[in-house]
C-alpha positions in Angstrom: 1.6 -6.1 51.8 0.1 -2.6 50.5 -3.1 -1.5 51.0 -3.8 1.2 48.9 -6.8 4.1 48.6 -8.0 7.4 47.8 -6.4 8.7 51.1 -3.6 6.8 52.0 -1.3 4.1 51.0 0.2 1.6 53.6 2.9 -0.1 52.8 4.4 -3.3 55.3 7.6 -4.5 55.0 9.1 -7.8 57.1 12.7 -9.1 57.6 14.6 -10.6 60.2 15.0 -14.4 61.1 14.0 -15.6 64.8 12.3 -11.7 65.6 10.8 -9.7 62.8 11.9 -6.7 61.5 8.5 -4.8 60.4 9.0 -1.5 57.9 5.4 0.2 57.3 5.4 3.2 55.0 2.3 5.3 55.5 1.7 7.9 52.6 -1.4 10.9 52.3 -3.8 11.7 54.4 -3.0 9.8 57.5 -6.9 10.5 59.5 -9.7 9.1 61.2 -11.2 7.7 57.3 -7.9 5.3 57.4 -7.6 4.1 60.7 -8.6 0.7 60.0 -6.4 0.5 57.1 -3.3 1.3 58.9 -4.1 -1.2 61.8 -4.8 -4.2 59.3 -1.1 -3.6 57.5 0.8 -2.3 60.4 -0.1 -4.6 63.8 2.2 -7.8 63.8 0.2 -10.6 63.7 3.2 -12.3 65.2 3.9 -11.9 68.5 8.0 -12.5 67.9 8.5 -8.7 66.6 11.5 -6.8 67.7 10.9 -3.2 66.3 8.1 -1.9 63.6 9.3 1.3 62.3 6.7 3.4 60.7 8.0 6.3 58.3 5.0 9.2 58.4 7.3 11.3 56.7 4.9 11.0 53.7 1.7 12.1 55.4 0.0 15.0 54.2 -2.4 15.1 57.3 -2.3 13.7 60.7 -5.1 13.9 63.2 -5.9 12.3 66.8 -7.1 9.1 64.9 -4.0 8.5 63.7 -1.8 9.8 66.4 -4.3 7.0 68.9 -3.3 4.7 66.0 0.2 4.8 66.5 -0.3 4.7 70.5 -2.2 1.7 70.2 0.7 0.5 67.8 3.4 1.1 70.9 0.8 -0.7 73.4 0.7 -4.1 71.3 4.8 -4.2 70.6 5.4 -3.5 74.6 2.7 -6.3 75.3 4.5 -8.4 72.7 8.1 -7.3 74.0 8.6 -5.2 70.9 9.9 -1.9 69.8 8.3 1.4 67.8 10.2 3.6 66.0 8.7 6.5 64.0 9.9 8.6 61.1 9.0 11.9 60.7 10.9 14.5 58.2 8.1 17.2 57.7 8.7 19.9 60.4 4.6 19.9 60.7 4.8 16.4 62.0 7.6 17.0 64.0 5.9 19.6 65.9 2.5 17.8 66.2 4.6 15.2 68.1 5.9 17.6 70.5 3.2 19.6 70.5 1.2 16.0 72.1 4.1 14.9 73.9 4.5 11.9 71.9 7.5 12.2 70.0 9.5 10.5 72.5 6.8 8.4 73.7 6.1 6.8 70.2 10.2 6.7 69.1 10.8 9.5 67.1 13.9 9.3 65.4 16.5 11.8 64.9 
């Protein structure tokens, strides 16, 4: 599923067999305008999800929208007994999730 715009692209991926495996690719300006966007691609309708990775490594611009996007990502998988992971290879993302405290919180990986 891709939901593409002026500001951002969202990409969803899903595999797995009895728990889903969700890949969502988020790409440009990751902000308050694109919120809604990234909600409708990126929260499981199905409550049998074992991890949703979201790669941000192609943002251009992340703001508290966003960053309450991806918390309110983590609170549906723990409801739903599932697992965030999130991507992050710019070094200006990186340190806007330490910089919050939520790199560990939202399953920054390595």
């Amino acid at each position: 599923m891709s939901h593409p715009s002026d500001g951002i692209e969202v990409t969803a991926t899903v595999a797995g067999g009895d728990r889903a495996i969700v890949t969502v690719v988020v790409v440009g300006e990751f902000d308050s305008t694109q919120v809604d966007r990234f909600r409708a691609v990126a929260t499981p309708d199905r409550v049998d999800v074992e991890v949703v990775t979201v790669d941000i490594s192609g943002c251009t611009v992340l703001d508290s929208a966003s960053l309450g996007a991806l918390i309110d990502l983590r609170h549906h998988l723990d409801r739903a007994g599932g697992r965030l992971v999130v991507v992050a290879d710019k070094p200006f993302q990186r340190v806007i999730l330490a910089q919050t405290g939520l790199g560990e919180y939202l399953g920054l990986g390595d």
